[in-house]
TIMI-406493 format. One record per residue (C-alpha): residue number from 1; residue in one letter; x, y, z. Coordinates in Angstrom, 2 decimals. Example, Ala and Ser with C-alpha at 12.3 -4.5 7.8 and 13.67 -1.06 7.14 Angstrom:
<atoms>
ATOM     k   r      east     north        up
ATOM     1   A     12.30     -4.50      7.80
ATOM     2   S     13.67     -1.06      7.14
</atoms>
This chain:
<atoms>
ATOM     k   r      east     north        up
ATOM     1   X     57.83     62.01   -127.27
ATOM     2   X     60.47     61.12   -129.69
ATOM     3   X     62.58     58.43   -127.97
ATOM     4   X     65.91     59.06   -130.04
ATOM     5   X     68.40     55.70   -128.64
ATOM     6   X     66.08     55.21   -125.86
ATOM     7   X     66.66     51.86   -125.79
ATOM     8   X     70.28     52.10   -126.41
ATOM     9   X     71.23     54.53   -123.81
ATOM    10   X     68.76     53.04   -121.19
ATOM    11   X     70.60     49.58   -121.88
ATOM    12   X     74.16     50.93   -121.15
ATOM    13   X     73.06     52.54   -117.63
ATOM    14   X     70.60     50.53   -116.18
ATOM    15   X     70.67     52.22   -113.17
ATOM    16   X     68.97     55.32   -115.16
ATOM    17   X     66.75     52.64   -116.69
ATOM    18   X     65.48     51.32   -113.72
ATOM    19   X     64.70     54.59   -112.05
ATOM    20   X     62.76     55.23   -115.05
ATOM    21   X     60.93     52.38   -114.51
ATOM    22   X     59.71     52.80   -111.19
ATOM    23   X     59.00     56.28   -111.90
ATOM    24   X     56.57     55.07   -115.23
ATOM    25   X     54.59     52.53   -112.48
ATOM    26   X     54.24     55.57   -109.73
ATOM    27   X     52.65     57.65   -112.27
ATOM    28   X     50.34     55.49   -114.12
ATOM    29   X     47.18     58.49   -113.90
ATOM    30   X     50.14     61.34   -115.28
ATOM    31   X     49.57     63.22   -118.62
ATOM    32   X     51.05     65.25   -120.95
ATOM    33   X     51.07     68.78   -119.61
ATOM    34   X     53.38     70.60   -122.36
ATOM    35   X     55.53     68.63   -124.97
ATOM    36   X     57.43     69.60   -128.12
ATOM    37   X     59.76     67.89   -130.51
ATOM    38   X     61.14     71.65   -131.64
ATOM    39   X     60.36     70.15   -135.41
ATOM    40   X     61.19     73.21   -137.08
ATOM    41   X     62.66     75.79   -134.33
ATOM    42   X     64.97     78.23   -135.39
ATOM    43   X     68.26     78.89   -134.04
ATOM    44   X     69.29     82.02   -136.17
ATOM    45   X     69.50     84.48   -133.56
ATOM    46   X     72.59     86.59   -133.58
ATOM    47   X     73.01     88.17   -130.36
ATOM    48   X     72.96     88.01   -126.62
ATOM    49   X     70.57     87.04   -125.02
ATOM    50   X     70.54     84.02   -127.66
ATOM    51   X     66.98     82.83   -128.15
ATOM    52   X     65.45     80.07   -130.31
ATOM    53   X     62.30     80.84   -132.13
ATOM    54   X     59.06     79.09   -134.02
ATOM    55   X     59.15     76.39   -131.31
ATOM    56   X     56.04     74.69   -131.82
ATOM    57   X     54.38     72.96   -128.73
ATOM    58   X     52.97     69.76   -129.57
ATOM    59   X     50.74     69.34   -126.07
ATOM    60   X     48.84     71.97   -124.12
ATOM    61   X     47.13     70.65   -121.24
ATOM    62   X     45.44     72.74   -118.46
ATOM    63   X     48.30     75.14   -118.91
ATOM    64   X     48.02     78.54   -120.93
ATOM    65   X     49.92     78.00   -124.21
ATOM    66   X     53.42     79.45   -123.71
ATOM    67   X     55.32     81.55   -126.06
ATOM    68   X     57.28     79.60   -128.81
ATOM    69   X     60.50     80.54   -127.68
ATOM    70   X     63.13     79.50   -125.48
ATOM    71   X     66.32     81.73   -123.92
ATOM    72   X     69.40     80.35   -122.82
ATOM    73   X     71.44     81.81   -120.37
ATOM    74   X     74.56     81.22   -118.06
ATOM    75   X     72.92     81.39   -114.91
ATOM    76   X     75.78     82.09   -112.93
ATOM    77   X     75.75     85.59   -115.23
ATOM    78   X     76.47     86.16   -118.97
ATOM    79   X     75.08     84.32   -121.79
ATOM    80   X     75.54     81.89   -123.92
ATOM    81   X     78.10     82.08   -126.97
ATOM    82   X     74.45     81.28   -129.64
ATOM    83   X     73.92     78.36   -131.46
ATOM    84   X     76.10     75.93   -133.43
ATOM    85   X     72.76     75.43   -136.03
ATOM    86   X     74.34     72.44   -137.12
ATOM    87   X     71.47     69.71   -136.95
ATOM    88   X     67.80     70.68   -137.58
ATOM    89   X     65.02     69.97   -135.19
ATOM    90   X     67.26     70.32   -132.05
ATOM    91   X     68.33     73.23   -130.17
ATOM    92   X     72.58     72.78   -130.16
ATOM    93   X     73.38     75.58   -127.70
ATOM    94   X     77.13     76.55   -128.35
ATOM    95   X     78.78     76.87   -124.69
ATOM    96   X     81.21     74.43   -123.56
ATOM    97   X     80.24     73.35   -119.85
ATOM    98   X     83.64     72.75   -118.94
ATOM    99   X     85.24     75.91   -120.39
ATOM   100   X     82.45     78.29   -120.10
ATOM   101   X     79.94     76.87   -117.12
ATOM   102   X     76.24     75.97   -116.79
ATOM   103   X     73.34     76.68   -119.41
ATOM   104   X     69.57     77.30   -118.44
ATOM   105   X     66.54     78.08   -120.13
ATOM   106   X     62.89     78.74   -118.70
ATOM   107   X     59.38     77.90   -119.40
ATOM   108   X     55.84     79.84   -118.16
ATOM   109   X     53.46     78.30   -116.40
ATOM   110   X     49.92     79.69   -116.05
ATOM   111   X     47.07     77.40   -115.34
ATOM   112   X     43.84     77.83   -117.60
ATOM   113   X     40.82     79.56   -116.32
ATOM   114   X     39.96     75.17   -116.33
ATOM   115   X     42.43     74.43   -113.99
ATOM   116   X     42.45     74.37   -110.29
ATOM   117   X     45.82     72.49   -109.68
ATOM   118   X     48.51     70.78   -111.88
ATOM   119   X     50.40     68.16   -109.35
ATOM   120   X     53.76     67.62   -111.39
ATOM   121   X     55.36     64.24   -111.74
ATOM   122   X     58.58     64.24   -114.48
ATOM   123   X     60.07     66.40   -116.97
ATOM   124   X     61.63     63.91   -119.61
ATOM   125   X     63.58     64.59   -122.36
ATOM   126   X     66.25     63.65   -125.18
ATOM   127   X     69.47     65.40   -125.71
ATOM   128   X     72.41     65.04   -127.46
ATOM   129   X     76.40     65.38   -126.21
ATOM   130   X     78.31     67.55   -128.73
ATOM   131   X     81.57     68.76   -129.01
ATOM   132   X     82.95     72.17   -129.86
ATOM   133   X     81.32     72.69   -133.41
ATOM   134   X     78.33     71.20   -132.91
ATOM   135   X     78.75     67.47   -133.88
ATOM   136   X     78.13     64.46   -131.92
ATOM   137   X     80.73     64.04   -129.01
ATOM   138   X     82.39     61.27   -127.32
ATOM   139   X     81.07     60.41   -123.80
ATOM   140   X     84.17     59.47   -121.94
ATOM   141   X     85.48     60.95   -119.02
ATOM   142   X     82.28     63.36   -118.90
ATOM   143   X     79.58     63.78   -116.38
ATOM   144   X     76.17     65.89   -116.30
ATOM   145   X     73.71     66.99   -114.22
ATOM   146   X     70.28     68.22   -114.66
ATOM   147   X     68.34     70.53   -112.03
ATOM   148   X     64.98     71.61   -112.41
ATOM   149   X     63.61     74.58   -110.33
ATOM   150   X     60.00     75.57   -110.32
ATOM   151   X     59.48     79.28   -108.83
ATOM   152   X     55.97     80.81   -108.44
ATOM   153   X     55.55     84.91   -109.11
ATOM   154   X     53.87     84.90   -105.04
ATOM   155   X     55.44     82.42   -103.11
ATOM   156   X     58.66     82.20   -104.74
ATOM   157   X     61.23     78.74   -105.51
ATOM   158   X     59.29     75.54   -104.56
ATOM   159   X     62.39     74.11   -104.74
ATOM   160   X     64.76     72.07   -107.14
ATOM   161   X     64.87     68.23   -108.36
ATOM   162   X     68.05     67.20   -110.07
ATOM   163   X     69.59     63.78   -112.04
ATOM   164   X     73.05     62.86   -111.76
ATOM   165   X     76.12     63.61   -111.79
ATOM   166   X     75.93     60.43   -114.20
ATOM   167   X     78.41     59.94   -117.69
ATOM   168   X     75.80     60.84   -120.73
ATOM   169   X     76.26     57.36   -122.24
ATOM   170   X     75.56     57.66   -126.09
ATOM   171   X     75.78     61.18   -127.80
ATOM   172   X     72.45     61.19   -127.70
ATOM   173   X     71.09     59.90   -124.04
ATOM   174   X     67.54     60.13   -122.42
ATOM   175   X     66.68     61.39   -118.96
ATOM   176   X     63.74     61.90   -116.75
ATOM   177   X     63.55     64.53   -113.78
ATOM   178   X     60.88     63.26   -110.63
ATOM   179   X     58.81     66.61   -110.04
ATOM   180   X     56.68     64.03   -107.35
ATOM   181   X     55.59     66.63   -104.64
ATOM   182   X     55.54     70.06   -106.99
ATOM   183   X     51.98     71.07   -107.04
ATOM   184   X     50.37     74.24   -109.33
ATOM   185   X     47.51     76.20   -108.13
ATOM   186   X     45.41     78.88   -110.22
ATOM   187   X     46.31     81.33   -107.24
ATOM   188   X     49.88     82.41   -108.90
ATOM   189   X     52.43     81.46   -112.19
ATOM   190   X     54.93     79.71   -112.27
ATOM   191   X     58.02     79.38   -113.86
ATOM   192   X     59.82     76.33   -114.48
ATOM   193   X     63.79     76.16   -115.09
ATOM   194   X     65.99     73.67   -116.41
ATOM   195   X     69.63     73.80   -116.05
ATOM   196   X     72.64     71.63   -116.83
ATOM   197   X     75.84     71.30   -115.37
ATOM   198   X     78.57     69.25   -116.99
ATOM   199   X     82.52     68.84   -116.78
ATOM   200   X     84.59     66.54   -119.44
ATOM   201   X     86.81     68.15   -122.52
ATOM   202   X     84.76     69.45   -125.40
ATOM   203   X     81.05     69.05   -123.23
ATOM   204   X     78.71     70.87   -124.76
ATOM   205   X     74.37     69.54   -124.69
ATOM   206   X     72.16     69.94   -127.53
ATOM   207   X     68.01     69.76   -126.60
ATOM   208   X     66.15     67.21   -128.82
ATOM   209   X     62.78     67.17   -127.01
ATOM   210   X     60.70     68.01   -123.60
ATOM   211   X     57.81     66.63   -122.18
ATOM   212   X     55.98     67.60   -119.09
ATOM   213   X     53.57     65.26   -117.24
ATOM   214   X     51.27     66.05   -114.21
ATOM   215   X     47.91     65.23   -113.33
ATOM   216   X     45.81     68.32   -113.95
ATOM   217   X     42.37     68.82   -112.09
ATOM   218   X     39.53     71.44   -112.78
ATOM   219   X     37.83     73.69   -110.40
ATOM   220   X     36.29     72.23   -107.03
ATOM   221   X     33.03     73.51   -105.18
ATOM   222   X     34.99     73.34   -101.88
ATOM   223   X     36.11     76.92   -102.17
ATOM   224   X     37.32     77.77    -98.85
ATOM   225   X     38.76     74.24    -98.75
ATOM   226   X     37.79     73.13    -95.72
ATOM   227   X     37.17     69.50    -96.70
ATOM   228   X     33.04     70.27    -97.08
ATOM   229   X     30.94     71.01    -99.80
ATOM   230   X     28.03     73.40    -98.57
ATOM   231   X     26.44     76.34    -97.75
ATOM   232   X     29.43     78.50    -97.29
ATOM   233   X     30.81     77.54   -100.41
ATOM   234   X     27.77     78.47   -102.67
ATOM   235   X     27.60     81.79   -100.20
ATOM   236   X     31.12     82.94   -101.29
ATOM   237   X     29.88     82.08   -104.96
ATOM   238   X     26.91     84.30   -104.99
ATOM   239   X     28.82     86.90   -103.33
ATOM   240   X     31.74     87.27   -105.46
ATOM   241   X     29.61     89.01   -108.23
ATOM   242   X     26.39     89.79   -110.45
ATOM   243   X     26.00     86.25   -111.45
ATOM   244   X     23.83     87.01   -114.08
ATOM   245   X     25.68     89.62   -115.52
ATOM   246   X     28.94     87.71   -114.92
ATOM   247   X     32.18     89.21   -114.12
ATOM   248   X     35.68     88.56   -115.82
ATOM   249   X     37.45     86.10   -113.90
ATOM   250   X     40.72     87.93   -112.15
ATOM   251   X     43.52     85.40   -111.54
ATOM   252   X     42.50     85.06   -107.71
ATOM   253   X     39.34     84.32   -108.18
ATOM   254   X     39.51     81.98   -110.65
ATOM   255   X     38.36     79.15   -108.76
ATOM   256   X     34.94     80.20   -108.72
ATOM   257   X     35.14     79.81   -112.74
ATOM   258   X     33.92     76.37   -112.36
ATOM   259   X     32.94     76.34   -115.86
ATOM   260   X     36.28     77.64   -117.45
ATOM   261   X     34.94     79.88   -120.07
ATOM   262   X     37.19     83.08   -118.13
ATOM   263   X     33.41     84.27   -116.51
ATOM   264   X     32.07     83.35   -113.26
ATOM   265   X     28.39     83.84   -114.12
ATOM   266   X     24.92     81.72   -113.69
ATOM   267   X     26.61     79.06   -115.57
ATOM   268   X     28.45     78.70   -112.51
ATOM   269   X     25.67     78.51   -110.14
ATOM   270   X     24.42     76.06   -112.07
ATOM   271   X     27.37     73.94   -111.93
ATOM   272   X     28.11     74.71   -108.55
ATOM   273   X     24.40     73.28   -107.87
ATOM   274   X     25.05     69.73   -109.41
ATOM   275   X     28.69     69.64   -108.47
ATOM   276   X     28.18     69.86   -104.78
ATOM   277   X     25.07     67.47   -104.69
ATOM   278   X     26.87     64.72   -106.76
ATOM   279   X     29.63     65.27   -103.86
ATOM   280   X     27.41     65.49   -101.24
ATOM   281   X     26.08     61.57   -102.92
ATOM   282   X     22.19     63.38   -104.21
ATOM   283   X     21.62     62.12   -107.60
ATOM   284   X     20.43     65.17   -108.92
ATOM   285   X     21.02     68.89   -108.66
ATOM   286   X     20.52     71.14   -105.65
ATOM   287   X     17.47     72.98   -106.33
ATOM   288   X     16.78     77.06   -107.00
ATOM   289   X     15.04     78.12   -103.64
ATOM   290   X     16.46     75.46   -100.82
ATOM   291   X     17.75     78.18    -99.41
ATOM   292   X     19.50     75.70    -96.47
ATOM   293   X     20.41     73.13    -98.85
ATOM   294   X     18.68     70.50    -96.94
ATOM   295   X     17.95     68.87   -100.51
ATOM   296   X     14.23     70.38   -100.38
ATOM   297   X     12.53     73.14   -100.85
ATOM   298   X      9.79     73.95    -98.07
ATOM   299   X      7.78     76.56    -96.27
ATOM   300   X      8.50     76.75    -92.45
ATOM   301   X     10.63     75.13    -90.20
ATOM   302   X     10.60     75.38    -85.89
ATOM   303   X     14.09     77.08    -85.79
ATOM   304   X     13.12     80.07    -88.76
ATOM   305   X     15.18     77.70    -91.32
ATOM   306   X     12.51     77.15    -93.81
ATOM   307   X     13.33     78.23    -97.13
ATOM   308   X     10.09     80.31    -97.57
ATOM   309   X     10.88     81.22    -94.08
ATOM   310   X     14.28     82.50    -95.03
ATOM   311   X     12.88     84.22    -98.25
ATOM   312   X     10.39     86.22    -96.68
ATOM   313   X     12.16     87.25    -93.84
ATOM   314   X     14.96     88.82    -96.24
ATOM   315   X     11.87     89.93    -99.36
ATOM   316   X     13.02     93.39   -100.50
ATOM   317   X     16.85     93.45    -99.53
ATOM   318   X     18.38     95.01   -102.77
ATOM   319   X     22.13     94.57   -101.83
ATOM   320   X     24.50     92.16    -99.68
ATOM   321   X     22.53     88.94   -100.30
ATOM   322   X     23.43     85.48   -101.02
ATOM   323   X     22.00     81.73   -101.84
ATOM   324   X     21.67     81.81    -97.82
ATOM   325   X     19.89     84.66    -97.68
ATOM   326   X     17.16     83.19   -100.63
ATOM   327   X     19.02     85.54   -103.39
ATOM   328   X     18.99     82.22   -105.26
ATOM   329   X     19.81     83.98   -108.91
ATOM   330   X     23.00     85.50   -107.15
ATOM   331   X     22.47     88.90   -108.48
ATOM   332   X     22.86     90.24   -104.80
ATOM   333   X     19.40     91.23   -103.89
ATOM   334   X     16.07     89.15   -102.55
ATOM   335   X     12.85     89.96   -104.95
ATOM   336   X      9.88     88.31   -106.25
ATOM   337   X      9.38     88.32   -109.81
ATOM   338   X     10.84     88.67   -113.23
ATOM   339   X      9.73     88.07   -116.46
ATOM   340   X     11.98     85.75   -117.22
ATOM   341   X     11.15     83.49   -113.78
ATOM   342   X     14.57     84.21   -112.32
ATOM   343   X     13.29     86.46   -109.78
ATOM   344   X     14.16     84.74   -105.83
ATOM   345   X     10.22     84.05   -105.15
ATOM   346   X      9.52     82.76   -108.38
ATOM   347   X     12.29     80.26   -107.71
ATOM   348   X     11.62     78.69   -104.99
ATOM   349   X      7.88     78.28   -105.84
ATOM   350   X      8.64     76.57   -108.77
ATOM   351   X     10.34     74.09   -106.42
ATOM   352   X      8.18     74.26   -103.63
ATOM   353   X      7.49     70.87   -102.60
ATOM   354   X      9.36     69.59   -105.70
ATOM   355   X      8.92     65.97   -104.90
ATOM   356   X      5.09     66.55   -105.33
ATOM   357   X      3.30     66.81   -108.46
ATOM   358   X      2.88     70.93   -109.51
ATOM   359   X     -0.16     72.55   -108.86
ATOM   360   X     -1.66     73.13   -112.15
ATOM   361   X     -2.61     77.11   -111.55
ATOM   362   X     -3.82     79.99   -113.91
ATOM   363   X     -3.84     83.62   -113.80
ATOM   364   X     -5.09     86.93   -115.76
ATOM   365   X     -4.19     90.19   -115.86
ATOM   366   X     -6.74     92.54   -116.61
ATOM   367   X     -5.92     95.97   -117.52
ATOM   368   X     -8.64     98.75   -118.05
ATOM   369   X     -7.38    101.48   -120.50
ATOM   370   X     -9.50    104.43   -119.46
ATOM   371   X     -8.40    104.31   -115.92
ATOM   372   X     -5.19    102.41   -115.53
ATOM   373   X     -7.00     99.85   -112.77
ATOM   374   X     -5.34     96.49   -113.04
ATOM   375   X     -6.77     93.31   -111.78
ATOM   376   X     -5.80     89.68   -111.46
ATOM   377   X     -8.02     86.68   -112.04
ATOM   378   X     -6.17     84.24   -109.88
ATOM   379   X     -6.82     80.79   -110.10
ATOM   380   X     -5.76     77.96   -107.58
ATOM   381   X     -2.22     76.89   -106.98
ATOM   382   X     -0.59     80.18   -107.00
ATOM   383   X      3.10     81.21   -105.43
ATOM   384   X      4.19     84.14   -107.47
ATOM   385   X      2.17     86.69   -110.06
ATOM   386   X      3.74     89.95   -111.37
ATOM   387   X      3.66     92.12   -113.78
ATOM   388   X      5.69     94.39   -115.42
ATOM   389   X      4.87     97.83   -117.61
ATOM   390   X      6.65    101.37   -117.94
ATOM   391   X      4.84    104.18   -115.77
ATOM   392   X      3.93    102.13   -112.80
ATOM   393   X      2.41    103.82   -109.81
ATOM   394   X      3.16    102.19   -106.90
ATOM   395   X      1.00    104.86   -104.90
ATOM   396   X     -2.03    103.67   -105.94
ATOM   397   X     -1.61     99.86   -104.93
ATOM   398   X     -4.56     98.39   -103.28
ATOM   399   X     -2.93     96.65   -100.06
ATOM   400   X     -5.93     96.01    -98.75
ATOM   401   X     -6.50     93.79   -102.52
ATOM   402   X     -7.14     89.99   -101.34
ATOM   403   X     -3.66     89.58   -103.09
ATOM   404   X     -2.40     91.30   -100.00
ATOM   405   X      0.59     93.57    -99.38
ATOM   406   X      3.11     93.57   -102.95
ATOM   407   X      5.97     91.45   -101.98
ATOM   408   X      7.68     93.51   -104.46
ATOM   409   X      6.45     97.59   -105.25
ATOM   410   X      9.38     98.92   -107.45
ATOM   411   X     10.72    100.22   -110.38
ATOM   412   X      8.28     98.95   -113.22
ATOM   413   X      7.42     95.40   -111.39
ATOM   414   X      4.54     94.87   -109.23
ATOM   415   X      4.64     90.99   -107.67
ATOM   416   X      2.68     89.40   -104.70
ATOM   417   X      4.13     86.14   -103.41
ATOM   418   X      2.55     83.78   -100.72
ATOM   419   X      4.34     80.49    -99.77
ATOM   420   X      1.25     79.18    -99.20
ATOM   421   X     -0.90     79.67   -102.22
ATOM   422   X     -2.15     83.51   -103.56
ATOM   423   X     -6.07     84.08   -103.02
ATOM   424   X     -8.28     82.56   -105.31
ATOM   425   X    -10.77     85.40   -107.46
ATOM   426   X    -10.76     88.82   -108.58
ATOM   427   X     -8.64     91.31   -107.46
ATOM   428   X     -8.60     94.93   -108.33
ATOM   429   X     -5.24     96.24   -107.30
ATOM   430   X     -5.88    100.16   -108.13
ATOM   431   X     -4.64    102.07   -110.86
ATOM   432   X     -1.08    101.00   -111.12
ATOM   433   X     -0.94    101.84   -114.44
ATOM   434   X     -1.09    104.66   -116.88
ATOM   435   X     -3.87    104.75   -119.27
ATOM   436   X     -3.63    103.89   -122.78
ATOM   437   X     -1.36    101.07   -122.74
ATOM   438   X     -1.81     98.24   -125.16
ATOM   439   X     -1.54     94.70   -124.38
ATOM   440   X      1.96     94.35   -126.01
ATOM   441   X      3.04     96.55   -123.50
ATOM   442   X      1.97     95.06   -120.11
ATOM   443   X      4.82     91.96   -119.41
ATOM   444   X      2.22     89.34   -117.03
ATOM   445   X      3.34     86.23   -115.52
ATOM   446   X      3.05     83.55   -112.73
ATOM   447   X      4.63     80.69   -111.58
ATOM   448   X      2.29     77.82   -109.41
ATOM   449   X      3.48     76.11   -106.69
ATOM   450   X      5.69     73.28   -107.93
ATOM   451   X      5.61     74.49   -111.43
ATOM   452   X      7.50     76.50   -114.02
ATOM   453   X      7.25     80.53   -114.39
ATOM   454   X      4.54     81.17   -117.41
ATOM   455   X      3.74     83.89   -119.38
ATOM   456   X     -0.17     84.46   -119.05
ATOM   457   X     -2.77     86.61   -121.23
ATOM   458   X     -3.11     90.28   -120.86
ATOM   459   X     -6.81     91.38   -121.14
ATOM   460   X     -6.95     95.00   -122.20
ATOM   461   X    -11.00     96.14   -121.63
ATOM   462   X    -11.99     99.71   -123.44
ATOM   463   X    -14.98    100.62   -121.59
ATOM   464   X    -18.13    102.36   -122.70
ATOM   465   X    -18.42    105.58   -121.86
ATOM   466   X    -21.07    106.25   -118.67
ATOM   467   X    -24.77    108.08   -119.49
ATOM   468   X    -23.87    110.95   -117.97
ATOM   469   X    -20.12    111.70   -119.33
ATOM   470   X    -22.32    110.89   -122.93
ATOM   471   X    -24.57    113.68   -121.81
ATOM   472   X    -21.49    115.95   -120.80
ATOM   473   X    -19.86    115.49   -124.13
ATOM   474   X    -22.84    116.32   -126.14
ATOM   475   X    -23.19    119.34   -123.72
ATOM   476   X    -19.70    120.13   -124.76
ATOM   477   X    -20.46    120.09   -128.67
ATOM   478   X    -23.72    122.51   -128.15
ATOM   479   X    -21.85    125.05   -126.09
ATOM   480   X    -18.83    125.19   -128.64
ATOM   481   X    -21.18    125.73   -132.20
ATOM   482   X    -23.09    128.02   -129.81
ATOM   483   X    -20.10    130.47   -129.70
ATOM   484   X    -19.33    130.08   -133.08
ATOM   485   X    -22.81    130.83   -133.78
ATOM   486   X    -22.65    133.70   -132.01
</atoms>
């Protein structure tokens, strides 16, 4: 902030001074929420409503950037008389206090999509005393007083801090406004007004400078603020849209934007994840699939609580789910598998027993062209193989298959999941898809227990044909040159 006669003007009132003081030493953790030295503004407007333009604002903090212009109005009604553009750099409004009455201007206040809360401490700035044309005034036998209001667009005035009525000192004469107590949330805007009133021959105030301080904070995982980090917190997360598809974050909801980049999307999750453990005093991220957020991720519990429990007991739910439920991706639904391992099963296998050392695991697919039959050579260690191919047909899945019953039988996707481990072997699963596919078309994967989703080979097998369908087709050949023949 330019300090114009600081010293000067603190050293003739020391009462100002030392109010100052105390202020600086209660506010040690403030910053710089919106500043500007109006280097350049101009004060050419013409007519009423009188506004100064090209304001530049040196400081944005957790704040959207405001519009580089300031109004000034009477606000008992009327305007201003303009500007007395006599000294560059300042804004000289031209309306005599005494003679004409009070002068206010405003200033928006909209958090960023990183801000949670703003809690306000001082407004400082410089300003000069000038007389009737614009030049530097006398101080005697004048007195001012500044009042700032801040009003949100919801709640309405949070009320009004003032200084004085105190003699301006100098012409030029700094002061400092306590906002201690005005907080800023990301649920509303705000609007914050500054008004002076002054009395004394010839009192008119020109603005040198403004600078805002607060202590600005970003998003917390407590969103229904109820002093506890936990499952209802990430439940209202997962439920407040397609995570990952994301959703533009509307004012109200901007909380859940824990991230700040205007999206509350997986990126979110993921924060929310090692936000609330570092809170909760776990040294590393909750994990995808602990359902219960007891910090692991397990099969079976007495009271149904299990995260495996919880999974299967919800497995095929396509709508209304949350992290509670095991939709641990947030997309709203409970399912098995996805290509790209984000499916709810695949999940919490991955993490299944995550303090142990992953199961190795290995898996085929092997697809047989003529007829469609697909089977899977499943190796040990297994929580979650799909697979994934246009024309599936979910009529002709084997349940009886030592894979079991699908944990997931729609769309193109085909998935078995078993907390426990998948059976070990060959299984033929029926002719689940159409013939004719190559191997570039048939999406295969499986994630172990304890270890990461992998893509897997796709074995595409082109039988020979049988004795007899040889002998048919040759058949075939005779009978047609026969009736050529004849």
């Amino acid at each position: 902030m330019n300090t114009r006669n600081h010293t000067q003007a603190l050293w003739a009132f020391p009462i100002v001074a030392l109010a100052t003081l105390v202020f600086a030493s209660t506010s040690a953790n403030a910053e710089v929420i919106l500043s500007s030295n109006f280097d350049g503004v101009d004060k050419t407007d013409s007519s009423a409503p009188y506004t100064a333009t090209n304001i530049t604002w040196d400081t944005v903090n957790g704040i959207v950037l405001p519009v580089g212009e300031l109004t000034f109005v009477d606000p008992t009604g009327g305007d201003v008389s303009g500007f007395y553009n006599k000294t560059a750099d300042e804004i000289d409004v031209k309306y005599n206090m005494t003679g004409d009455g009070p002068w206010s201007t405003s200033i928006s206040l909209v958090l960023d999509a990183g801000t949670s809360s703003i809690d306000l401490t001082s407004l400082d700035f410089n300003w000069r005393v000038t007389n009737n044309s614009g030049s530097d005034n006398s101080p005697n036998q004048k007195q001012d007083t500044w009042t700032v209001e801040i009003v949100g667009d919801s709640t309405g005035s949070l009320g009004t801090a003032s200084i004085g009525p105190a003699p301006p000192g100098n012409p030029t004469q700094f002061r400092s406004i306590d906002l201690t107590g005005f907080s800023l949330t990301d649920t509303e805007n705000y609007t914050l007004s500054l008004r002076i009133d002054g009395t004394g021959w010839g009192h008119n105030a020109s603005l040198q400078d403004i600078e805002l301080h607060g202590i600005a904070s970003g998003p917390t995982a407590d969103f229904n603020e109820d002093g506890v980090v936990d499952l209802i917190d990430v439940n209202l997360l997962t439920a407040e849209a397609d995570l990952p598809t994301g959703l533009l974050v509307p004012l109200a909801d901007a909380k859940f934007d824990l991230t700040g980049d205007d999206v509350v999307n997986s990126a979110d999750l993921d924060q929310w994840l090692a936000d609330a453990a570092t809170i909760n005093g776990f040294g590393s991220p909750y994990l995808k699939g602990d359902a219960n957020l007891d910090v692991d991720v397990d099969v079976w519990a007495f009271d149904g609580t299990g995260d495996a429990q919880v999974l299967s007991s919800n497995l095929g739910t396509m709508s209304g789910m949350v992290w509670g439920d095991a939709d641990f991706n947030g997309d709203g639904d409970v399912d098995v598998w996805a290509f790209d391992g984000s499916g709810d099963a695949q999940q919490l296998s991955s993490n299944l027993g995550a303090t142990n050392d992953a199961a190795a695991g290995t898996a085929e697919a092997i697809y047989n062209a003529l007829t469609g039959e697909l089977s899977f050579d499943v190796g040990e260690g297994i929580g979650v193989i799909g697979v994934q191919a246009e024309g599936m047909k979910h009529g002709d899945v084997d349940s009886g298959s030592p894979l079991g019953t699908p944990g997931q039988n729609a769309g193109n996707v085909l998935a078995y999941f078993s907390a426990s481990g998948l059976a070990g072997g060959l299984s033929n699963v029926g002719a689940v898809l159409p013939p004719g596919l190559t191997a570039d078309e048939i999406a295969f994967g499986y994630t172990p227990l304890g270890g990461a989703t992998t893509s897997a080979a796709v074995t595409v097998i082109v039988p020979e044909p049988s004795t007899v369908a040889m002998l048919l087709v040759v058949g075939l050949i005779g009978f047609v040159r026969w009736r050529r023949e004849a």
